[in-house]
The first five atom37 places (N, CA, C, CB, O) and aatype in JSON, in Angstrom:
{
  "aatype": [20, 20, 20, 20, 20, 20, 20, 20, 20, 20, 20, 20, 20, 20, 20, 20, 20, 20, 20, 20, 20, 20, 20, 20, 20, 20, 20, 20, 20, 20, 20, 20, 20, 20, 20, 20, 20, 20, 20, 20, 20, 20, 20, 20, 20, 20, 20, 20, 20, 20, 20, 20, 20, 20, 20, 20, 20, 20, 20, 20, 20, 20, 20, 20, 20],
  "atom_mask": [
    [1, 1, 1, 1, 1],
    [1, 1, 1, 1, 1],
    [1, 1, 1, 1, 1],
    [1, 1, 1, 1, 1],
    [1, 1, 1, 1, 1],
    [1, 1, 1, 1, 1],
    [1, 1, 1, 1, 1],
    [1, 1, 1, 1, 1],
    [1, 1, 1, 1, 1],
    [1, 1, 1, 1, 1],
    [1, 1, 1, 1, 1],
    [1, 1, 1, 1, 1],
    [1, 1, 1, 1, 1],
    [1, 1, 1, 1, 1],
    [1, 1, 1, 1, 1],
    [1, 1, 1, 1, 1],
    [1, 1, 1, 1, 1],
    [1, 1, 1, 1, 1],
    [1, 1, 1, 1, 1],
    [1, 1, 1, 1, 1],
    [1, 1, 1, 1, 1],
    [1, 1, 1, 1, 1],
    [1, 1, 1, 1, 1],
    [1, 1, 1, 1, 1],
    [1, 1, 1, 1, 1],
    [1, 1, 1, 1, 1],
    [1, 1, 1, 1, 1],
    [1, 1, 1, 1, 1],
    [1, 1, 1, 1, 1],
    [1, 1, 1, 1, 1],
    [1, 1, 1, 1, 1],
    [1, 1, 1, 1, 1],
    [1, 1, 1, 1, 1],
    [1, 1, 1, 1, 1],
    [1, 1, 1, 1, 1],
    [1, 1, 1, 1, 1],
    [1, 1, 1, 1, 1],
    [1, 1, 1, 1, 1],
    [1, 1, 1, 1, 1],
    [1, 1, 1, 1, 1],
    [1, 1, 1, 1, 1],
    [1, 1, 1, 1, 1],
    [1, 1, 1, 1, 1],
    [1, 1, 1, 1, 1],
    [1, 1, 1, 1, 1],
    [1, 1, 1, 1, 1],
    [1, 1, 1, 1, 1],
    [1, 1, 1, 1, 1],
    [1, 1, 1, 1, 1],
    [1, 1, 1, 1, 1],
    [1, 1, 1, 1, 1],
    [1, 1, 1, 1, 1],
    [1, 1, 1, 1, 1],
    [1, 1, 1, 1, 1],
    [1, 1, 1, 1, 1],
    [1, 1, 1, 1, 1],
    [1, 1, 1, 1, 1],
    [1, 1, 1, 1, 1],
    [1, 1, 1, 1, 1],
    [1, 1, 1, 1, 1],
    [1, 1, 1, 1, 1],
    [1, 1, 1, 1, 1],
    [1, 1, 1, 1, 1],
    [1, 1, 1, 1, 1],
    [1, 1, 1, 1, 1]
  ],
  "atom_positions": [
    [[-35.61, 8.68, 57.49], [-35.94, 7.35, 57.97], [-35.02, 7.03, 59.14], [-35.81, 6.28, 56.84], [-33.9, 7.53, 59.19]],
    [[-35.45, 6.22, 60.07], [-34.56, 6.02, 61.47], [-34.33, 5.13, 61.53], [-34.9, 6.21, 62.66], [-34.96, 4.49, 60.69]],
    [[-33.3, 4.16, 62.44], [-32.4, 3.25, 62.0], [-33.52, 1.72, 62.42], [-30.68, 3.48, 62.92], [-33.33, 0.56, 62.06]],
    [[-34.35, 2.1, 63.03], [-35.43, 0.74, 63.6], [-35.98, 1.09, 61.97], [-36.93, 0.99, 65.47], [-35.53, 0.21, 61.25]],
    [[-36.72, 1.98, 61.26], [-37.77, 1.57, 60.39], [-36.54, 1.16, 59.24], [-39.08, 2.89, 59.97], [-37.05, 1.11, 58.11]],
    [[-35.53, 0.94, 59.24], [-34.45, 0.57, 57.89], [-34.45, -0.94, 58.68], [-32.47, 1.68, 57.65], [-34.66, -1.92, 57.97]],
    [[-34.22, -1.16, 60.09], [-33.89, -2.6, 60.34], [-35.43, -3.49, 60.08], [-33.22, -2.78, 62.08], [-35.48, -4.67, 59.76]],
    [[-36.66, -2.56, 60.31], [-37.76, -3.26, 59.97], [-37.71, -3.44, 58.13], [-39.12, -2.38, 60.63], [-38.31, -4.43, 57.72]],
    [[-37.32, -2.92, 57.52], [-37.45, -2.6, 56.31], [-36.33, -4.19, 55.54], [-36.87, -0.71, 56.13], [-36.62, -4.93, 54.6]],
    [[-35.41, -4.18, 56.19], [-34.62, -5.7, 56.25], [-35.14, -6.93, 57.06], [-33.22, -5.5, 56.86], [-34.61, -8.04, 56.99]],
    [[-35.83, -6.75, 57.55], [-36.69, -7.96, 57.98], [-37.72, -8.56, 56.99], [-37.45, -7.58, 59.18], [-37.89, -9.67, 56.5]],
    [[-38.23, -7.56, 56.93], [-39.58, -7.68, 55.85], [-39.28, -8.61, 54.59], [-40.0, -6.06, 55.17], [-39.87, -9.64, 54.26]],
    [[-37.82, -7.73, 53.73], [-37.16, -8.13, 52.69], [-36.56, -9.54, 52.93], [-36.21, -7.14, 52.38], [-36.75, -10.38, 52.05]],
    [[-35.85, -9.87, 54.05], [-35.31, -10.87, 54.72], [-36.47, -11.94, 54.07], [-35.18, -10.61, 56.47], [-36.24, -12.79, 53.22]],
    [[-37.52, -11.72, 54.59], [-38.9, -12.55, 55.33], [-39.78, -13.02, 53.79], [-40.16, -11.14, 56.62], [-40.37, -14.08, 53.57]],
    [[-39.59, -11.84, 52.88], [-40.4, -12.04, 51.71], [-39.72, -12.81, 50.72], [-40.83, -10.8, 51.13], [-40.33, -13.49, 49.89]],
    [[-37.89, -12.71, 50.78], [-37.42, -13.29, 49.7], [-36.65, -14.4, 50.42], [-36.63, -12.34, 48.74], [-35.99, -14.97, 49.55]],
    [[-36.5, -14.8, 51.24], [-35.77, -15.42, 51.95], [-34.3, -15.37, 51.5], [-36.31, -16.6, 52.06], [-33.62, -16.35, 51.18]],
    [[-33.95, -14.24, 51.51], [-32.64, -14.27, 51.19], [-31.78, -14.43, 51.63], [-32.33, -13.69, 50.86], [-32.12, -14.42, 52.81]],
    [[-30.52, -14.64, 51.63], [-29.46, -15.82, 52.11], [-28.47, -14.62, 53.06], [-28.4, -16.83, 50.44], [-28.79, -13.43, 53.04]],
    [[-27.5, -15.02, 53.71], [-26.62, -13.97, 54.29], [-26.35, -13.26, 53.42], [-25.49, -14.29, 54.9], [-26.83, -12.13, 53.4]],
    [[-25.49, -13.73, 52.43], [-24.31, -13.53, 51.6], [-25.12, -11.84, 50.89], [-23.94, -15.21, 50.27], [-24.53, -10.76, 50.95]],
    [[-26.56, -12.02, 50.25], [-27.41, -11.41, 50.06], [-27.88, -10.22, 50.44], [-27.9, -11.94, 50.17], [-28.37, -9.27, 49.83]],
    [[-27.61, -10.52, 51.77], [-28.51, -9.17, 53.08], [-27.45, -8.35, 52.93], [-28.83, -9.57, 55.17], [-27.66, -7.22, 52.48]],
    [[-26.04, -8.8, 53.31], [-25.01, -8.23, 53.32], [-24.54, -7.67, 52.32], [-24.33, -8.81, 53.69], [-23.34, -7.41, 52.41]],
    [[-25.05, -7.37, 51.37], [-24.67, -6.9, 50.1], [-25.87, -5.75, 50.24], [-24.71, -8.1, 48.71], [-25.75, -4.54, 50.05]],
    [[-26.73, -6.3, 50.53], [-27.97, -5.42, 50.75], [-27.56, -4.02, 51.48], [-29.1, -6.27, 51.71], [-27.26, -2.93, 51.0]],
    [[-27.64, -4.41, 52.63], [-27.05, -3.21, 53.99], [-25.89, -2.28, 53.41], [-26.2, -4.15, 55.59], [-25.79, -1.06, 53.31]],
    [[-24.99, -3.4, 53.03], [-24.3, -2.03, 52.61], [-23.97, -1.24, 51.51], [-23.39, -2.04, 52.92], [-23.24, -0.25, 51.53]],
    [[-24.62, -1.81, 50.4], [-24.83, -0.84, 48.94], [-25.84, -0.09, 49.04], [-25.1, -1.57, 47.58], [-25.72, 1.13, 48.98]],
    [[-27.39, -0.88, 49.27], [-28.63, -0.19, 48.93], [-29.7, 0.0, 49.97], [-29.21, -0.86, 47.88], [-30.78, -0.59, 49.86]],
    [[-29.38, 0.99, 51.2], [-30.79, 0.59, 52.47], [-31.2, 1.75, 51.88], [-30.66, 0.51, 54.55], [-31.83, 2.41, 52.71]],
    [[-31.14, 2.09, 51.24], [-32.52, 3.24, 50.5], [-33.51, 2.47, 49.71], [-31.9, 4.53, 49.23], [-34.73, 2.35, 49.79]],
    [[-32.28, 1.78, 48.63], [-33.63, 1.01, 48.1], [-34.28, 0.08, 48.34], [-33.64, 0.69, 47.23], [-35.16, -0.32, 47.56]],
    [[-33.93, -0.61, 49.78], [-34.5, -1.5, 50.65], [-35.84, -1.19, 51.07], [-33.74, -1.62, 51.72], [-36.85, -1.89, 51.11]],
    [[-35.52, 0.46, 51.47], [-36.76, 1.16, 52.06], [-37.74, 1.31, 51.23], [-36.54, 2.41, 52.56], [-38.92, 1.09, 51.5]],
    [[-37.19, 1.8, 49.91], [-38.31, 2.27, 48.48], [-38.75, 0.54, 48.21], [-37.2, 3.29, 46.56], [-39.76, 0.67, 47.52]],
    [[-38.59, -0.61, 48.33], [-39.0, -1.75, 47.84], [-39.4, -1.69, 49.45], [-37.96, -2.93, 46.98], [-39.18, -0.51, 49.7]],
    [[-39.72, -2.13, 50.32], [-40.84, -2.37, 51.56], [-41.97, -1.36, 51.21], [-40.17, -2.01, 53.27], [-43.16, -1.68, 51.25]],
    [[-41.52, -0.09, 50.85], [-42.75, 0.88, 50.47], [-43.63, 0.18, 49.7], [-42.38, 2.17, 49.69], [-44.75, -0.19, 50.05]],
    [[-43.12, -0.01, 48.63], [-43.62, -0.6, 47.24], [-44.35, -2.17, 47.47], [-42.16, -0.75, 46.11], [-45.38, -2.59, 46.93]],
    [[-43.66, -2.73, 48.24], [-44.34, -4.12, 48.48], [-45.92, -3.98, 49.47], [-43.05, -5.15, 49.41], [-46.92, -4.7, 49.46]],
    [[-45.64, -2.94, 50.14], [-46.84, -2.72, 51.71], [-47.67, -1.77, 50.66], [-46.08, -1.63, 53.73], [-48.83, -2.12, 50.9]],
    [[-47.73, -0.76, 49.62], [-48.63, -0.37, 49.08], [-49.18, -1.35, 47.54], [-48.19, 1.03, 48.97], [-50.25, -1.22, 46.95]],
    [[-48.12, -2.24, 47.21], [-48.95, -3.43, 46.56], [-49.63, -4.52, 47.13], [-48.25, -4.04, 45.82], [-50.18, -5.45, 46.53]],
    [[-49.5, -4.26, 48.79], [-50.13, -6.17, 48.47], [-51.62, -6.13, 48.76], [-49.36, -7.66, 49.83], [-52.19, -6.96, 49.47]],
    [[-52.44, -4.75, 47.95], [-53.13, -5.52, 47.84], [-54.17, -4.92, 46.66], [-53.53, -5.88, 49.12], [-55.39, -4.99, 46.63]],
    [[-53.27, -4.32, 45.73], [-53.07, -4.54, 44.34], [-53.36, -5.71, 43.19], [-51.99, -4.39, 44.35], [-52.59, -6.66, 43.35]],
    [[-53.94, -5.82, 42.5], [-53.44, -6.79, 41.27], [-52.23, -6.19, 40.74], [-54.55, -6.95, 40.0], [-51.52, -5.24, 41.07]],
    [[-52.22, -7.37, 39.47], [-50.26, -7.34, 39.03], [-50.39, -5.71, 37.93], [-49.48, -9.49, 37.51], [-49.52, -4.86, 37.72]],
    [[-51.38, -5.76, 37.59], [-51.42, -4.44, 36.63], [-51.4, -2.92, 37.36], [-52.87, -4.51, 35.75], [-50.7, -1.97, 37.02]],
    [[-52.05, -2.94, 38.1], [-51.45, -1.65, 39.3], [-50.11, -1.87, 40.0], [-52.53, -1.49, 40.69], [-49.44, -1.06, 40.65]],
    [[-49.92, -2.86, 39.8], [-48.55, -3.24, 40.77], [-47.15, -2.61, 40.0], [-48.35, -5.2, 40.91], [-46.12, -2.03, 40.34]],
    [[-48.04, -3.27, 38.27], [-46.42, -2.84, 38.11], [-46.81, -1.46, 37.51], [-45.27, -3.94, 36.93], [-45.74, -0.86, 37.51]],
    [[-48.02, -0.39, 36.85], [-48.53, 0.97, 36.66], [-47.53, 1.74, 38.03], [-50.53, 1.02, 36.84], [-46.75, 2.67, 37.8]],
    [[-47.7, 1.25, 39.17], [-47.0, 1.7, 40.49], [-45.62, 1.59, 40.54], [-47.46, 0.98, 41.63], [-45.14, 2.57, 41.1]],
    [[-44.98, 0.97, 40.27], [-43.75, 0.67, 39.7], [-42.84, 1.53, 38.8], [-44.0, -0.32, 39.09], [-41.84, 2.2, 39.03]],
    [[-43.75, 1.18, 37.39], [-43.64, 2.64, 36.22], [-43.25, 3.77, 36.83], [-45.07, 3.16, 35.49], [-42.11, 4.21, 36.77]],
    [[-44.11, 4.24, 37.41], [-44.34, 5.68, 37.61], [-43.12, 6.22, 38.75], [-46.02, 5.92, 38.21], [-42.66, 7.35, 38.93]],
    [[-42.8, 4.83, 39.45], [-41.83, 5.12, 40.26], [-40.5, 5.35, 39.52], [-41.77, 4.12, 41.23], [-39.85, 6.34, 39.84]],
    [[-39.85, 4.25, 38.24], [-39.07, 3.81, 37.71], [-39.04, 5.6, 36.84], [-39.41, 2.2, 37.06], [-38.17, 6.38, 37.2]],
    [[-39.76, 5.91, 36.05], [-39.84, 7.36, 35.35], [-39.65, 8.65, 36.53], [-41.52, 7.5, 34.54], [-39.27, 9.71, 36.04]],
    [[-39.8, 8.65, 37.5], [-39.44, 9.62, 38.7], [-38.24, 9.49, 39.26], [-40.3, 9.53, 39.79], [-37.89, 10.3, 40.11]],
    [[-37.33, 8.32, 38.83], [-36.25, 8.48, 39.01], [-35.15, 8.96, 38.31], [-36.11, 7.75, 39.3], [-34.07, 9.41, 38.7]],
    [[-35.78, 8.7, 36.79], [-34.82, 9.76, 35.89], [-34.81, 11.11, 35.89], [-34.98, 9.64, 34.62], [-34.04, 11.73, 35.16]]
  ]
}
């Protein structure tokens, strides 16, 4: 991933949760992977119902163990 699709990937997140500085900044520098895997996850749910949403989820959550 390249450093524009991680800063798009914090916008998005920015934009969907409105999250606060204090927030982002915790964001950037613990988790821009899983920033990226949650923009994935949000742009291939929205347009999902909640039962594929979270089946999509699952399957992600079990591929990580």
């Amino acid at each position: 991933m390249n450093c524009l699709s991680l800063e798009m990937a914090r916008v998005a997140l920015d934009r969907h949760f409105g999250a606060g500085a204090g927030s982002v900044a915790a964001m950037r520098l613990r988790s821009p992977l899983m920033m990226s895997v949650t923009l994935e996850l949000l742009q291939r749910g929205a347009h999902l119902g909640l039962a594929d949403c979270l089946r999509m989820e699952c399957t992600l959550v079990r591929h990580l163990d």
